[in-house]
N, C-alpha and C positions, 0 to 999 in steps of 0.2 A: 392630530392629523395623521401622524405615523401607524397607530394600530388604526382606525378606520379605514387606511389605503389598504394594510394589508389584507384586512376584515373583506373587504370590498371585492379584493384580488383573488380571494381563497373561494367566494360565493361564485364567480366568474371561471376560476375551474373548476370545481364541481359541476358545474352546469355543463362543461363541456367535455366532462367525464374522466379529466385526469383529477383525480379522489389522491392518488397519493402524495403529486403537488398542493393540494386543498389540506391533505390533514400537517403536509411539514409546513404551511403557512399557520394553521390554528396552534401548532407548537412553538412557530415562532414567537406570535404574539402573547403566548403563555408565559414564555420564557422571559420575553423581556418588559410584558408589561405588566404580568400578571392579570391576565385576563382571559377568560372561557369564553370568545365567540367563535358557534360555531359555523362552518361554511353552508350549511343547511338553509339556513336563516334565507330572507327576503330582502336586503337591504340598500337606500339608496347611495349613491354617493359623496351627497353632502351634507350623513349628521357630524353633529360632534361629541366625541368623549373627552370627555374636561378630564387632567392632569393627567392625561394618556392614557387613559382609560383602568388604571389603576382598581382594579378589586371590580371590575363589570361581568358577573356571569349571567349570560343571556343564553335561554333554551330551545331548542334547533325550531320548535315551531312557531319560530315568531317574526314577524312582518315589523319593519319600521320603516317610514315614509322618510319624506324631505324634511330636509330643517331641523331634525331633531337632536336634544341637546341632552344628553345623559352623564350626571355629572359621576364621581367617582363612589365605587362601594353600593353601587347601585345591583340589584338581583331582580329578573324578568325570570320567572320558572313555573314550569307548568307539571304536573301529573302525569299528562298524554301522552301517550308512543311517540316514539320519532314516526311524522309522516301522517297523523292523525286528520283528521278533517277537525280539531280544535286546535285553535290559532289564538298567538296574544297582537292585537293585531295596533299598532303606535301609530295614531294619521300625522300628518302633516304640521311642522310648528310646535312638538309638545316639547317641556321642558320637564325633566326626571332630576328631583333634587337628591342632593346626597345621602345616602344610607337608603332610599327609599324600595321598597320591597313590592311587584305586581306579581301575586300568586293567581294560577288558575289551578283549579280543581280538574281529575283526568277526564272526566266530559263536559266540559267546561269552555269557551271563549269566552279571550276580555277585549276590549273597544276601548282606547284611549282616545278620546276626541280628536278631531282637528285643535290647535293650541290649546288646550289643557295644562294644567301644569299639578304636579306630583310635589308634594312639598316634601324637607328633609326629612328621613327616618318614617314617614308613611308606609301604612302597609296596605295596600289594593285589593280585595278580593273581587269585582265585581268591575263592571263600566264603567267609563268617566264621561259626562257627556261634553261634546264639543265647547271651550271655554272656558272651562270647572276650574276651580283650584280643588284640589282632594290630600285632605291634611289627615294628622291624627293615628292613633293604633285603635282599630280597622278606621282604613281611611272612611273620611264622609268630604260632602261638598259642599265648601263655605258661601255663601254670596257673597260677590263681587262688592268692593269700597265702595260707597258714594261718592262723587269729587265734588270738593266744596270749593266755590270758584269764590277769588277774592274781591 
């Protein structure tokens, strides 16, 4: 909860142009969580980073929605300039499991679905479509269980 408020707070000054409050908030949360977010980013209020967000670097051109649960050791990094018109763009409901790696290439966006979910130690190069599970090194997208009713 701690590093997301501050994440939050540091995105909310920059926006309102005090940059040198925004970058001593992104050194806080390095400091004490060990964590690269930067206030660049798009970000909602109410994801989460599981175990404080411990080992999450995430790169300035990326969007993440509501709901979203990124667990620890997790890496979002792109190629593209800061400022690029290429985004890694995370909708609504996704779950980012641990160690899991979304690289984009420098002309390049990626689209994580609405709930999608990123299994542990995945590597993403490319889309997930709304729903996916995307497992594996390079990820691929599993089909869903069947439920066998009793």
């Amino acid at each position: 909860m701690i590093p997301v408020l501050i994440w939050w707070c540091s995105t909310r000054l920059y926006r309102m142009g005090l940059k040198p409050l925004a970058w001593a908030l992104k050194g806080l949360n390095f400091t004490l969580f060990h964590t690269v977010l930067p206030f660049q980013c798009e970000i909602q209020r109410d994801i989460e980073l599981m175990h404080q967000g411990l080992g999450i670097v995430v790169h300035p051109n990326v969007t993440i929605g509501h709901r979203v649960r990124i667990y620890n050791h997790v890496t979002i990094g792109s190629d593209a300039c800061i400022g690029s018109p290429y985004r890694i763009t995370i909708e609504d409901g996704v779950m980012i499991g641990t160690g899991a790696k979304i690289i984009a290439k420098r002309e390049q966006s990626i689209r994580i679905g609405a709930g999608a979910k990123i299994g542990a130690n995945a590597v993403v190069l490319g889309d997930v479509p709304a729903g996916a599970t995307a497992v594996g090194v390079p990820a691929r997208c599993i089909p869903p269980r069947e439920r066998h009713e009793n």
